[in-house]
N, CA, C and O atoms as a MOPAC input file, in Angstrom:
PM7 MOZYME 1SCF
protein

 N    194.10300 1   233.95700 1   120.41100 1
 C    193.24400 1   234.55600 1   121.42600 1
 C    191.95000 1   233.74200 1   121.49800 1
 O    191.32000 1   233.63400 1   120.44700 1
 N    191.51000 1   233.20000 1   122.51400 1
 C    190.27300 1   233.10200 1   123.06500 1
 C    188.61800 1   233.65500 1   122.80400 1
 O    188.56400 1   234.87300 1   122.63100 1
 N    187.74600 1   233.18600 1   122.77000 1
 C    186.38900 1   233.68200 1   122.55200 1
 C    186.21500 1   233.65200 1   124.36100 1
 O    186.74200 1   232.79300 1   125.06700 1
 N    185.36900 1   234.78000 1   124.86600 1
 C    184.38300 1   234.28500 1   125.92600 1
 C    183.80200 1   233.13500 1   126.20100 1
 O    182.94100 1   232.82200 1   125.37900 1
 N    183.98600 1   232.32100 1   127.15400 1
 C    183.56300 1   231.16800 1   126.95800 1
 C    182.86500 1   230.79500 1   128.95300 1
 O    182.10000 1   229.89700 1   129.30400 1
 N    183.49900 1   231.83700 1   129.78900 1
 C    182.61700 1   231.21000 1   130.70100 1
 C    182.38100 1   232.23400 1   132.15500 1
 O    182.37300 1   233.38900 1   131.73100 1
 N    182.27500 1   232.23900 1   133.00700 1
 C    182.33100 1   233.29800 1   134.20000 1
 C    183.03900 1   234.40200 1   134.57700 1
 O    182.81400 1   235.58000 1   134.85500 1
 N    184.64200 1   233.10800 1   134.44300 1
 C    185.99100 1   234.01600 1   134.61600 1
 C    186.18200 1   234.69000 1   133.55200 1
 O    186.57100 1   235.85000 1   133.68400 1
 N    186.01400 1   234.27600 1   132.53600 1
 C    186.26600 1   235.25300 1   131.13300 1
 C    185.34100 1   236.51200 1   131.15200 1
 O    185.74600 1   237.59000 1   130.71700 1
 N    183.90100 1   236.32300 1   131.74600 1
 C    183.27600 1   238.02600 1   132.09700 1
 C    183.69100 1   238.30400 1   132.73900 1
 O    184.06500 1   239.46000 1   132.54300 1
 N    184.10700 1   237.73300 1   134.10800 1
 C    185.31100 1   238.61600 1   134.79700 1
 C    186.19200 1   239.37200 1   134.30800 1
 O    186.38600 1   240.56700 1   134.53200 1
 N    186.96000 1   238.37000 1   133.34400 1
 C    188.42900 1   239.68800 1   133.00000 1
 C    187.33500 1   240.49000 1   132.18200 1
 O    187.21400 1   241.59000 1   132.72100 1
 N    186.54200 1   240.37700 1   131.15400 1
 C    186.12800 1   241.57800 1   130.25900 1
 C    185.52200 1   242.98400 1   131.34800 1
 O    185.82600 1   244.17000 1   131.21900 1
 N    184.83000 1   242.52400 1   132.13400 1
 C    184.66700 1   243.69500 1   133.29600 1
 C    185.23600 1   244.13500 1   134.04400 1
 O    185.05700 1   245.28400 1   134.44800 1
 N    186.20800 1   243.25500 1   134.51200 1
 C    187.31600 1   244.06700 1   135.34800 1
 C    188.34900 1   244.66900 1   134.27300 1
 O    189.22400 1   245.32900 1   134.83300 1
 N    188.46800 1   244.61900 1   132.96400 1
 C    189.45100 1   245.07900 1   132.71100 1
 C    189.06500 1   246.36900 1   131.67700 1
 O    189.88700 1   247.16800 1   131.22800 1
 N    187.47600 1   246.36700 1   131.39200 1
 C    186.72900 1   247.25300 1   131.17800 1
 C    186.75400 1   248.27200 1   132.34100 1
 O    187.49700 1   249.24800 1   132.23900 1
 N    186.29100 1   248.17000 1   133.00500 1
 C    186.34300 1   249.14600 1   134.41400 1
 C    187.66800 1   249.94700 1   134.62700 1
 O    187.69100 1   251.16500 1   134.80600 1
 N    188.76900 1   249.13900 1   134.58900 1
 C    190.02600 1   249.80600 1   134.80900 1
 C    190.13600 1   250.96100 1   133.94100 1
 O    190.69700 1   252.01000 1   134.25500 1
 N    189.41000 1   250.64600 1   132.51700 1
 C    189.85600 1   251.78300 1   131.49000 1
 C    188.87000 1   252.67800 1   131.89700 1
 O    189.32900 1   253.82000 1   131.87200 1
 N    187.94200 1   252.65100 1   132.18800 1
 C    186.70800 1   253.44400 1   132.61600 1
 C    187.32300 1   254.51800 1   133.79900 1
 O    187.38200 1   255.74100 1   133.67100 1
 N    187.78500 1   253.68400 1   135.04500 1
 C    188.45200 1   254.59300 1   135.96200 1
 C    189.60700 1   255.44700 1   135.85200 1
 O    190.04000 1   256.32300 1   136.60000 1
 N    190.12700 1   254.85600 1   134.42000 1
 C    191.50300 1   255.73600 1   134.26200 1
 C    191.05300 1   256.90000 1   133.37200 1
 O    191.78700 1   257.86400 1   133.15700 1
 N    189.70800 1   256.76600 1   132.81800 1
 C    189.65700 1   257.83300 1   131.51400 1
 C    188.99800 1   259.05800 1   132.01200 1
 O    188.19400 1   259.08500 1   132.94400 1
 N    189.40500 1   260.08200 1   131.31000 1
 C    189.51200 1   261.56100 1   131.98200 1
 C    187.70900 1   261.99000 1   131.69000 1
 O    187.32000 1   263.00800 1   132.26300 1
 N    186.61000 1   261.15700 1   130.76100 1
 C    185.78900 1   261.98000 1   130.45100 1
 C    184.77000 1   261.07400 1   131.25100 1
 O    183.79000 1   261.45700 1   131.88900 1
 N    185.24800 1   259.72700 1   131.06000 1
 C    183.94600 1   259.10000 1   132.16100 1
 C    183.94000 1   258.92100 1   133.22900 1
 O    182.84700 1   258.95500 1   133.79500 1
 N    185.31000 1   258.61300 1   134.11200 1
 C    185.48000 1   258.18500 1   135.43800 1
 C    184.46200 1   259.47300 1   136.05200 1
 O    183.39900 1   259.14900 1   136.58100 1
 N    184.79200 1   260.74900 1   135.96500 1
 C    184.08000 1   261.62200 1   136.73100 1
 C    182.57300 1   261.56300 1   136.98900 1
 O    181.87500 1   261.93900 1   137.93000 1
 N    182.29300 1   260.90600 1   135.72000 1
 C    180.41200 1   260.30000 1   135.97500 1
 C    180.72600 1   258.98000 1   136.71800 1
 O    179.76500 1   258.71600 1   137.44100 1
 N    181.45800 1   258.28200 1   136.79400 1
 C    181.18800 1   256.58900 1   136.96700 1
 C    181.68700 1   257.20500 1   139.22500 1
 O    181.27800 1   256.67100 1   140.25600 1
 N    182.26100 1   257.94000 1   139.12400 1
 C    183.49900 1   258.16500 1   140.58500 1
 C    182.77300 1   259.27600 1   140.89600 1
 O    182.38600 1   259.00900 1   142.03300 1
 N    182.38100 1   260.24700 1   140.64400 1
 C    182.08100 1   261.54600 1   141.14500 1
 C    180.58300 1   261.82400 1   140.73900 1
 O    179.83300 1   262.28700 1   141.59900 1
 N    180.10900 1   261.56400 1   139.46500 1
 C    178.41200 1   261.50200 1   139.92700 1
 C    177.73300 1   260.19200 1   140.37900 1
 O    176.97100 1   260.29500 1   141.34100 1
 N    177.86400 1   259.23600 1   139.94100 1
 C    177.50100 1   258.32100 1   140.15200 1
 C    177.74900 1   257.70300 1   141.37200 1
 O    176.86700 1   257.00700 1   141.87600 1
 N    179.17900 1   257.90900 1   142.09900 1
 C    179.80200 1   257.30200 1   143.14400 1
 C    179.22500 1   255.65300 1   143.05500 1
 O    178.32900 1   255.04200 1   143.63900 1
 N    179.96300 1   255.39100 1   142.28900 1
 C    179.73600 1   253.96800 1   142.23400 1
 C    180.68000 1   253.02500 1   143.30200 1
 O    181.86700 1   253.12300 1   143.61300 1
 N    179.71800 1   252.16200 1   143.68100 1
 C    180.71400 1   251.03500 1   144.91500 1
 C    180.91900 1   250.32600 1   144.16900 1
 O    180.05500 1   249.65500 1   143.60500 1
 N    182.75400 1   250.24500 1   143.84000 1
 C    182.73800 1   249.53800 1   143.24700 1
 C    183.02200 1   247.91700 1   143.41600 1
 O    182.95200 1   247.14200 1   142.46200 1
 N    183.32700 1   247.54400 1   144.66100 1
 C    182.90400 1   246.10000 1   145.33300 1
 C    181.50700 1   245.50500 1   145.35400 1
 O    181.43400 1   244.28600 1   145.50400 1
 N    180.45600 1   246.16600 1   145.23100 1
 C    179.07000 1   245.74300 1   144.94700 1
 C    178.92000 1   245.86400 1   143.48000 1
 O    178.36900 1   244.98200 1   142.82200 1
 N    179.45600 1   247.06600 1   142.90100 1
 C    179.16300 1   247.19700 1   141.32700 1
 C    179.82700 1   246.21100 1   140.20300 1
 O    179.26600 1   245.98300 1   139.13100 1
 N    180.98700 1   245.69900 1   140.54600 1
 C    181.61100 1   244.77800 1   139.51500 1
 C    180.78100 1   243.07900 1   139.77300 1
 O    180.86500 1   242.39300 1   138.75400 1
 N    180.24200 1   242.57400 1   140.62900 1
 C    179.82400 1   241.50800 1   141.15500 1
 C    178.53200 1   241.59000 1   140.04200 1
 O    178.26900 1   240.52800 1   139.47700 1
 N    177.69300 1   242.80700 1   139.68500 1
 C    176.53600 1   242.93000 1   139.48200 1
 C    176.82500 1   243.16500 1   137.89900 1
 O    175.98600 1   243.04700 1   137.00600 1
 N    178.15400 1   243.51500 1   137.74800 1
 C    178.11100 1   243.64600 1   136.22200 1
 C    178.59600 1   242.00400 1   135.76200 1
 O    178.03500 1   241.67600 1   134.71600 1
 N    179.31800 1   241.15400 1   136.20800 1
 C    179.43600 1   240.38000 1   136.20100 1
 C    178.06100 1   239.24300 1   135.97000 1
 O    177.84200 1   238.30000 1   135.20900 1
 N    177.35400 1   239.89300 1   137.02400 1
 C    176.10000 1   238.52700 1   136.53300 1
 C    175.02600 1   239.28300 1   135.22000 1
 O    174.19600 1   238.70000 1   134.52200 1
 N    175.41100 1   240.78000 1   135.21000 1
 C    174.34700 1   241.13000 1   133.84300 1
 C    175.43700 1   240.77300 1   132.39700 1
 O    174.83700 1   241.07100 1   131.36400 1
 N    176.35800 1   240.41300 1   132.21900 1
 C    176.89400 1   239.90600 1   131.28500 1
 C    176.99700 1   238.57700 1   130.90900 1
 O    177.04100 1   238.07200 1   129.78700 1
 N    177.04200 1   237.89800 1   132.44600 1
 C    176.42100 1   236.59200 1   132.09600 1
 C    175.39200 1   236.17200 1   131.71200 1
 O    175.28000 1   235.17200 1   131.00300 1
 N    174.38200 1   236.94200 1   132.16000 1
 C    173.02300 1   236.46100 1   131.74100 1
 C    173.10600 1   236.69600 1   130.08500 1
 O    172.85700 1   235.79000 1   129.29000 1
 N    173.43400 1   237.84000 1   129.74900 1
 C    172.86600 1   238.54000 1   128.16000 1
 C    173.83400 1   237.14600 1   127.29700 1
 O    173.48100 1   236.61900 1   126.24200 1
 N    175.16300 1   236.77000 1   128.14600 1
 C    175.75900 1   236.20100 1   127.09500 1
 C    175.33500 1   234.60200 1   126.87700 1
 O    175.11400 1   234.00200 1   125.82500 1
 N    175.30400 1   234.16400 1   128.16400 1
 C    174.97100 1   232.39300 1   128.80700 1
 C    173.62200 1   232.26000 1   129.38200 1
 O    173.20900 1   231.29200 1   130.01900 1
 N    172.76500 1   233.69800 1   128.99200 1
 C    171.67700 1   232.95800 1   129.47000 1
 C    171.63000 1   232.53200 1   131.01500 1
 O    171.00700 1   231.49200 1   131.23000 1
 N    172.12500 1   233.09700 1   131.98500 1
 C    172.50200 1   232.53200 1   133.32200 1
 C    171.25400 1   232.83300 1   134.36200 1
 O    170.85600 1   232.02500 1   135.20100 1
 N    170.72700 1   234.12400 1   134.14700 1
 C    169.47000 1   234.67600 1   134.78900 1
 C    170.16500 1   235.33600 1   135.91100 1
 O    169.64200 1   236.30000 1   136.47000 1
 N    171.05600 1   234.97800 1   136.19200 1
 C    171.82600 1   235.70000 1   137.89300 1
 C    171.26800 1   236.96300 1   137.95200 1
 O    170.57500 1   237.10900 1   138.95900 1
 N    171.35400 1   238.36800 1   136.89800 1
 C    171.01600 1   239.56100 1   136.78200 1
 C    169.59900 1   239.84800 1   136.94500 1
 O    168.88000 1   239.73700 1   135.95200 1
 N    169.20800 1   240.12300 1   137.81300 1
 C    167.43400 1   240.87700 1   138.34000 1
 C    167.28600 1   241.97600 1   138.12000 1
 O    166.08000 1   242.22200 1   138.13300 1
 N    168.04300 1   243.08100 1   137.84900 1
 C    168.04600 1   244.29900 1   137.94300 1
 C    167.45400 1   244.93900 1   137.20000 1
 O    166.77100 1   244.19900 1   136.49300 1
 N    167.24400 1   246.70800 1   136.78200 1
 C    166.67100 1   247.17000 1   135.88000 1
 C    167.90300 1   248.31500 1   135.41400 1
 O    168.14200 1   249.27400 1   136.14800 1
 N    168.45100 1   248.15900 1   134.46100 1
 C    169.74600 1   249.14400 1   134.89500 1
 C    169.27100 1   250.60100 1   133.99800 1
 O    170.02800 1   251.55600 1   134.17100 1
 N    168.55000 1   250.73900 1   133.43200 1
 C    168.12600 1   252.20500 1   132.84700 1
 C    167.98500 1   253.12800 1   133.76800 1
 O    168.71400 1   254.11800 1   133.70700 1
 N    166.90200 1   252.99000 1   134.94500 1
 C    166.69700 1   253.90800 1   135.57900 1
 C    167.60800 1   254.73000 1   136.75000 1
 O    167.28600 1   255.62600 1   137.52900 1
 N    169.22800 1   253.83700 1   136.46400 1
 C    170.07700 1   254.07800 1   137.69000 1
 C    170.60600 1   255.07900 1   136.42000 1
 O    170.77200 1   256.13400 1   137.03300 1
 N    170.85400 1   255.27200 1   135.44600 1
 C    171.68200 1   255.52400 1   134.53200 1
 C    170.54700 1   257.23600 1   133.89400 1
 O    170.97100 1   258.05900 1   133.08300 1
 N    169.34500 1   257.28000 1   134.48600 1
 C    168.52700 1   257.72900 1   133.45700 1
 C    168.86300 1   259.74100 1   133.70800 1
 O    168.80900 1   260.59800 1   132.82600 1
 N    169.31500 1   260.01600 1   135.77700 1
 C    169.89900 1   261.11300 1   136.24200 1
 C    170.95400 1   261.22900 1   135.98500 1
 O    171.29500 1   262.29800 1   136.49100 1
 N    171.92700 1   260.71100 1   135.39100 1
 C    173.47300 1   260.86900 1   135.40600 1
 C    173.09600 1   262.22500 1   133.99800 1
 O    172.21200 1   262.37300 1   133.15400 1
 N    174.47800 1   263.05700 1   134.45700 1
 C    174.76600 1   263.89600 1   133.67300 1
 C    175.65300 1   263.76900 1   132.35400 1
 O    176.70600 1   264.35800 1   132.11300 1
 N    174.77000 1   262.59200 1   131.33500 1
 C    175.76100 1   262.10600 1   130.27000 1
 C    175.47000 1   262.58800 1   128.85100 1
 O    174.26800 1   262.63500 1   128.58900 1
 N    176.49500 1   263.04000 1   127.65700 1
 C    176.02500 1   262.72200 1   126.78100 1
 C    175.88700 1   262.38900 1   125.42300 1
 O    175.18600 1   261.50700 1   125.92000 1
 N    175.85700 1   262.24300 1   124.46300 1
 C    176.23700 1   260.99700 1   123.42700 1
 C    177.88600 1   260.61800 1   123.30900 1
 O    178.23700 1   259.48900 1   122.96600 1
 N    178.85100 1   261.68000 1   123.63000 1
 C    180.08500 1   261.35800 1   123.48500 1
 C    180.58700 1   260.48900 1   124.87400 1
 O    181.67600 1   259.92800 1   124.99200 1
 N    179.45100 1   260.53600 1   125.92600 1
 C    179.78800 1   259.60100 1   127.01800 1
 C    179.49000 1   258.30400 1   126.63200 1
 O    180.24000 1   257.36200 1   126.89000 1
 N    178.44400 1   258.19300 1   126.03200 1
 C    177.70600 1   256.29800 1   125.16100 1
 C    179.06600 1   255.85200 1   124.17500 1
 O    179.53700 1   254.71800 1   124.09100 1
 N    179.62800 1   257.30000 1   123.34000 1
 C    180.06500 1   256.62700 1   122.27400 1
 C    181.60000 1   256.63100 1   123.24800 1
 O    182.37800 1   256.00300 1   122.52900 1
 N    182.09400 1   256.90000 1   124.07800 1
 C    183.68100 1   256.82100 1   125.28800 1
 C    183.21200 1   254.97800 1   125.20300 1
 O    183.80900 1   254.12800 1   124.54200 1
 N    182.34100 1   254.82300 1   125.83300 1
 C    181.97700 1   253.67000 1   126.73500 1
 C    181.89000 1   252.44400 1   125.63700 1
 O    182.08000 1   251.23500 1   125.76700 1
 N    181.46400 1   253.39100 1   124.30700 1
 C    181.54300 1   252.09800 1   123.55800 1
 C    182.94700 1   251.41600 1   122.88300 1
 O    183.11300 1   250.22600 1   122.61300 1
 N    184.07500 1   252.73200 1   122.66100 1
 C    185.24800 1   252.50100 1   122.42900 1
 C    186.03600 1   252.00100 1   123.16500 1
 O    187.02700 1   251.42300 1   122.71900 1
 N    185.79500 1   252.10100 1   124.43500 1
 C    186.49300 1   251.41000 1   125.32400 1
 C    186.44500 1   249.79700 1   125.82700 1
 O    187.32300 1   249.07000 1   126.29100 1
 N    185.10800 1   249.58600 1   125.54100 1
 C    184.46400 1   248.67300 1   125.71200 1
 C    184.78800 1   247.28600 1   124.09300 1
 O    184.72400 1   246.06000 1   124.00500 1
 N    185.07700 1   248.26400 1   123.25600 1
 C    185.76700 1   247.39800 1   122.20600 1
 C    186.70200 1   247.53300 1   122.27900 1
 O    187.05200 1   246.66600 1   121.47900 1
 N    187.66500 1   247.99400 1   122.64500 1
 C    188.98600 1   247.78500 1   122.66700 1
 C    189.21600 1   246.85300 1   123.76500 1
 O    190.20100 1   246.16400 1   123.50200 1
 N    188.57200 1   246.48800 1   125.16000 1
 C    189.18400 1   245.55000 1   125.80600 1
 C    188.53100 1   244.37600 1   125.50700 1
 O    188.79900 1   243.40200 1   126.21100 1
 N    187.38000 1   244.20500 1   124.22200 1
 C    187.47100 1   242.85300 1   123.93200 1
 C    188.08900 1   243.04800 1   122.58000 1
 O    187.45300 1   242.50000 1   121.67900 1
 N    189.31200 1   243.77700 1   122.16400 1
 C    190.07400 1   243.53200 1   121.30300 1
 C    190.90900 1   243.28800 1   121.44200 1
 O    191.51100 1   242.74500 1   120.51500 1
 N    191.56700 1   243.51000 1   122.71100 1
 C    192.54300 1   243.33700 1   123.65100 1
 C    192.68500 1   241.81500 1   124.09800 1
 O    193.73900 1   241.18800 1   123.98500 1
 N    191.34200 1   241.21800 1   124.69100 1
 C    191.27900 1   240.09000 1   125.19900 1
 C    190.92800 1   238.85000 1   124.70800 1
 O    191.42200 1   237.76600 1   125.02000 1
 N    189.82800 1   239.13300 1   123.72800 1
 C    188.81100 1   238.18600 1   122.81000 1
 C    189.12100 1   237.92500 1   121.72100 1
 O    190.00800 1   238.62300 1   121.23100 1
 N    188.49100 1   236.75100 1   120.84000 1
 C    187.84600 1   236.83800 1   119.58200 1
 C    187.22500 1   235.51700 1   119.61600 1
 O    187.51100 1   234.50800 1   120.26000 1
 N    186.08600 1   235.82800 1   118.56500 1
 C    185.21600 1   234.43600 1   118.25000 1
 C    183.48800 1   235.07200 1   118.29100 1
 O    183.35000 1   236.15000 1   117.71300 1
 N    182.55800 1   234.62600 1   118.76000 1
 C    181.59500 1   234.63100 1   118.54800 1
 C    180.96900 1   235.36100 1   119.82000 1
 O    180.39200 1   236.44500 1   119.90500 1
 N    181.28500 1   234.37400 1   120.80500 1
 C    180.85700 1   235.30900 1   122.15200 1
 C    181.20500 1   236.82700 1   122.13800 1
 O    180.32800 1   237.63900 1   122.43300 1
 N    182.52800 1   237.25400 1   121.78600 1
 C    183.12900 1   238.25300 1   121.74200 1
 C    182.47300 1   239.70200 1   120.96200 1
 O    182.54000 1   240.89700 1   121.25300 1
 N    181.81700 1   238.94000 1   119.83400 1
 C    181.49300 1   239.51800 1   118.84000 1
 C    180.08000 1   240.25100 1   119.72000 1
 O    179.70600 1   241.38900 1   120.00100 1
 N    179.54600 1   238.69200 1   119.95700 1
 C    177.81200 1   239.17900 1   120.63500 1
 C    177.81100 1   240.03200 1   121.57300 1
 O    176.88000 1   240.83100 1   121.67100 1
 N    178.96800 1   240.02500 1   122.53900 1
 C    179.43000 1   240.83800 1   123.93200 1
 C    179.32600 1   242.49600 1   122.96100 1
 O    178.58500 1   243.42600 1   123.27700 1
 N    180.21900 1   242.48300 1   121.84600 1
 C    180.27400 1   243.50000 1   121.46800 1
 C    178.93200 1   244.49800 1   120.64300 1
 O    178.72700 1   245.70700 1   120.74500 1
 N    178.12100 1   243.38000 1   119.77100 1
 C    176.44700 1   244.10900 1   119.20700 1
 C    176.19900 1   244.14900 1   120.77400 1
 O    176.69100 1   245.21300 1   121.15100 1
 N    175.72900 1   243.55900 1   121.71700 1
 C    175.01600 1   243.63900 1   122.98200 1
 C    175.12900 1   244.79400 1   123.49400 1
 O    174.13500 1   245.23700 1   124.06900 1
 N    176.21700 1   245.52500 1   123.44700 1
 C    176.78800 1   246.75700 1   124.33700 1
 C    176.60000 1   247.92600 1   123.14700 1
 O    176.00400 1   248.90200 1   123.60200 1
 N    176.89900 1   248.03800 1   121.99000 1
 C    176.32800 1   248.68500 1   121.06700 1
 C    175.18600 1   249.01600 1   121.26700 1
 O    174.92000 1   250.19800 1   121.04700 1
 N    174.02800 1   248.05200 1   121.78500 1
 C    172.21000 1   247.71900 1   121.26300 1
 C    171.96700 1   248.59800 1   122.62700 1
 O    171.15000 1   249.51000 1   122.75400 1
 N    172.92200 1   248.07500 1   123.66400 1
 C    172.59100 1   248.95700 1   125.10700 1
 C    172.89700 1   250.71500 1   124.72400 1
 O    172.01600 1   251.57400 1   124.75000 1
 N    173.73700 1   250.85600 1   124.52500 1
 C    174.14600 1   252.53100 1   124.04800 1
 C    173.08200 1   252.90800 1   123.21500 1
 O    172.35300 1   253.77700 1   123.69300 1
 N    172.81000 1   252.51000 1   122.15400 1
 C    171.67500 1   253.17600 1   121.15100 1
 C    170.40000 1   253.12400 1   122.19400 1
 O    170.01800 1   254.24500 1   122.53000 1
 N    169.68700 1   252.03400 1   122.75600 1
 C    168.95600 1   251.98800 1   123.27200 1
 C    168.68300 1   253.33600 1   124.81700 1
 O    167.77200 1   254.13700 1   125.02500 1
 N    170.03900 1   252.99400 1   125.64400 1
 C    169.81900 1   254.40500 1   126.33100 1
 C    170.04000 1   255.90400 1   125.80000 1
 O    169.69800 1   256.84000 1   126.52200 1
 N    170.55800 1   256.11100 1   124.65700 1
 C    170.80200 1   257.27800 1   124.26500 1
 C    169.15600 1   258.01100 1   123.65700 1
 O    168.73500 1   259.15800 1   123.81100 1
 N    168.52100 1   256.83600 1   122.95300 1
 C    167.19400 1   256.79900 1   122.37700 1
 C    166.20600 1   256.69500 1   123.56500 1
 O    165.00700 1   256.59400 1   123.30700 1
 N    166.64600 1   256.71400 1   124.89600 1
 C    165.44900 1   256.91200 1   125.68300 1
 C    165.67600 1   257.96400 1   127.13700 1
 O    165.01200 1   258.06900 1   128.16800 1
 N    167.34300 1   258.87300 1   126.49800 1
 C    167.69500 1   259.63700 1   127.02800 1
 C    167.66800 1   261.26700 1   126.15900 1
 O    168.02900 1   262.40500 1   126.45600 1
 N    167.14500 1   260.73300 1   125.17700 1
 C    166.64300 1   261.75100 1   123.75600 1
 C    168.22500 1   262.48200 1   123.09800 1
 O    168.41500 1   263.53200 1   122.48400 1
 N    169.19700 1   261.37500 1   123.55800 1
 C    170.54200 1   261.74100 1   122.74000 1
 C    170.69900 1   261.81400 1   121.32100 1
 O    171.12100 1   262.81900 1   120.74800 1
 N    170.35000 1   260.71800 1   120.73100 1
 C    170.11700 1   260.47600 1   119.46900 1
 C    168.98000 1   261.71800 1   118.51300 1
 O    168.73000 1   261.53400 1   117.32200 1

């Protein structure tokens, strides 16, 4: 198996992240039904915030806390997102990028849960 190594490879980790997201019974309803996420604008945008955190790319401008800060979520929604989120780079990855993809998304969950007063 492969490490992350370039655009298309955040591609598959987000598109194939997402799929599990839309199929799962506890988050899709926040990601599809509160959130109503587009998801033709939304995967493009997760795409360049993974590039940036991983390659340094800068593509990502955004501020993504405050889209996330009304959703009706809570710690067992951070910790869904984080299992899922390791399993499709367990699924897809290994090596170093993989690893960092994986603390990165960890550091994001603690971080919004700690400023959503989950923790």
């Amino acid at each position: 198996m492969n490490d992350i190594s370039n655009k298309n490879d955040i591609k598959t980790l987000v598109d194939r992240f997402y799929e599990k997201v839309n199929s799962d019974e506890l988050l899709s309803p926040i990601f599809n039904g509160h959130a109503e996420v587009d998801w033709p604008e939304h995967l493009p945008t997760m795409y360049d915030f993974w590039n940036s955190l991983l390659f340094g790319s800068m593509e990502y401008k955004g501020q993504p806390f405050p889209k996330h800060m009304t959703l009706p979520v809570t710690k067992e929604h951070f910790e869904r997102w984080i299992q899922l989120f390791t399993a499709t780079l367990e699924e897809n990855f290994e090596g170093p990028k993989a690893d960092e993809a994986l603390s990165r998304a960890m550091n994001i969950a603690r971080v919004f849960m700690t400023k959503m007063a989950l923790l």
